[in-house]
N, C-alpha and C positions, 0 to 999 in steps of 0.2 A: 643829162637831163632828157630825157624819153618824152615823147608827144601820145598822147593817146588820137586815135581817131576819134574826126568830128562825130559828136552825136546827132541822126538824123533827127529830123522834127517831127512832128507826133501827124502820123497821117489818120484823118475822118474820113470817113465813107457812111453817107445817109441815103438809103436804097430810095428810087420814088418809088410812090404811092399814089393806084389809081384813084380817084374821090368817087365813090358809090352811086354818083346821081341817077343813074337809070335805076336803078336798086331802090335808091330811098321814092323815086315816081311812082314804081310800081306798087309799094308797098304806101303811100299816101294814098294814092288812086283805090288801090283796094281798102284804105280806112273810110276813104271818104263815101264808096257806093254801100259802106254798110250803113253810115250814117245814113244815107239818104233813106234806105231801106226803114230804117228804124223812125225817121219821121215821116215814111208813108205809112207804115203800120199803127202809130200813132196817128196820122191826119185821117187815115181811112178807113180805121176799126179793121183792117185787113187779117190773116190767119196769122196762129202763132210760130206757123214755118219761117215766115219774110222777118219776124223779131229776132227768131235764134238766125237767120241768115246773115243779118244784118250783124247779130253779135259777137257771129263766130268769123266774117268778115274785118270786122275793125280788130280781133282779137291777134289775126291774122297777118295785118297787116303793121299791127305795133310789135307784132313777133320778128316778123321778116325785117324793119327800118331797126330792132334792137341787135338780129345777129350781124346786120351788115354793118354797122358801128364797131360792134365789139371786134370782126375784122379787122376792118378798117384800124384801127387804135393799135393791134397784137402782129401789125405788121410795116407799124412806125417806129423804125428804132434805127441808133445812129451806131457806129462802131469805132474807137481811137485805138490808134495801134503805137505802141508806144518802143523803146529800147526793152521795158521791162515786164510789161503787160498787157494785156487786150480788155479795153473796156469798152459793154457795151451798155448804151443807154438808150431807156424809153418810158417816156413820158417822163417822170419824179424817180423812176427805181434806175438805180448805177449799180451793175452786177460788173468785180474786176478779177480777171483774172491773170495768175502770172503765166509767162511763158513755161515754166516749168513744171508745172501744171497739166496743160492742152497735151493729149497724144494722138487725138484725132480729128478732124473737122470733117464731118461727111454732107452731103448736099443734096437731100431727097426734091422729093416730084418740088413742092414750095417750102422748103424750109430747109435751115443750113441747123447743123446739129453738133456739139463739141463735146467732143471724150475726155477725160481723163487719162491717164496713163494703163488704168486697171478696167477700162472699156467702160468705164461708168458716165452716165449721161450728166454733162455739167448746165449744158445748157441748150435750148432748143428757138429756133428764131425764124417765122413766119415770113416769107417773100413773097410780094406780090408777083401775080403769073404775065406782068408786062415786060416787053425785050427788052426797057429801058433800065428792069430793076434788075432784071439776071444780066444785063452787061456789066453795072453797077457789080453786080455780087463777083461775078467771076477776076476782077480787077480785087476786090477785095482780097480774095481766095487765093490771088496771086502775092498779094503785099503779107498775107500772112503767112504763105509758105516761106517767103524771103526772110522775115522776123524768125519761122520757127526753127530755121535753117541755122541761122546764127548762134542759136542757143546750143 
């Protein structure tokens, strides 16, 4: 009667993630002085430069608070590593993949990137640039060399 070895338990790693606030000020602060703009132009019969100033300010400013969102969200994602597969999740989408599968994992400037066996890009995963979330990653990097190790 033969014992197989115990099965480890499924390790999670959820990188942090700074929260934008300086980011989202800036870009409120610049919504808000076009506003103002646009209701001195308005209160003052003022020229049509201070109306486009004001419009291309608020335009501006909900451009820069929607890419620092979109950031912020593409580099919320958690990762379960499993006996048999590597799953990663973010937000509603669960992308899983098997270990036999993975033949490369590489780790650019902010994002960790996984190959397939035929160098094909499977999947690609946004890191925040704080030491707290590359300690996170490279503990990761570590547990998944162990997993691919075994395969």
């Amino acid at each position: 009667m033969g014992t197989s070895p115990p099965e480890t338990p499924p390790q999670r790693f959820r990188l942090p993630v700074r929260q934008p606030l300086r980011e989202l000020l800036i870009a409120s602060l610049c919504a808000t002085i076009g506003s103002l703009e646009i209701i001195a132009w308005a209160t003052f019969r003022l020229g049509e430069p201070l109306l486009i100033a004001g419009i291309t300010l608020i335009l501006v400013g909900l451009g820069y608070a929607l890419w620092c969102l979109i950031r912020f969200w593409r580099t919320r994602w958690a990762v379960r590593l499993t006996a048999n597969e590597l799953t990663v999740t973010s937000g509603s989408r669960q992308r899983r993949l098997l270990w036999a599968e993975i033949g490369a994992v590489k780790v650019g400037k902010n994002r960790v990137e996984i190959f397939d066996r035929h160098r094909k890009k499977l999947l690609t995963l946004g890191v925040d640039s704080t030491r707290r979330a590359h300690e996170t990653l490279h503990s990761m990097l570590d547990a998944i060399e162990v997993h691919r190790a075994r395969q």
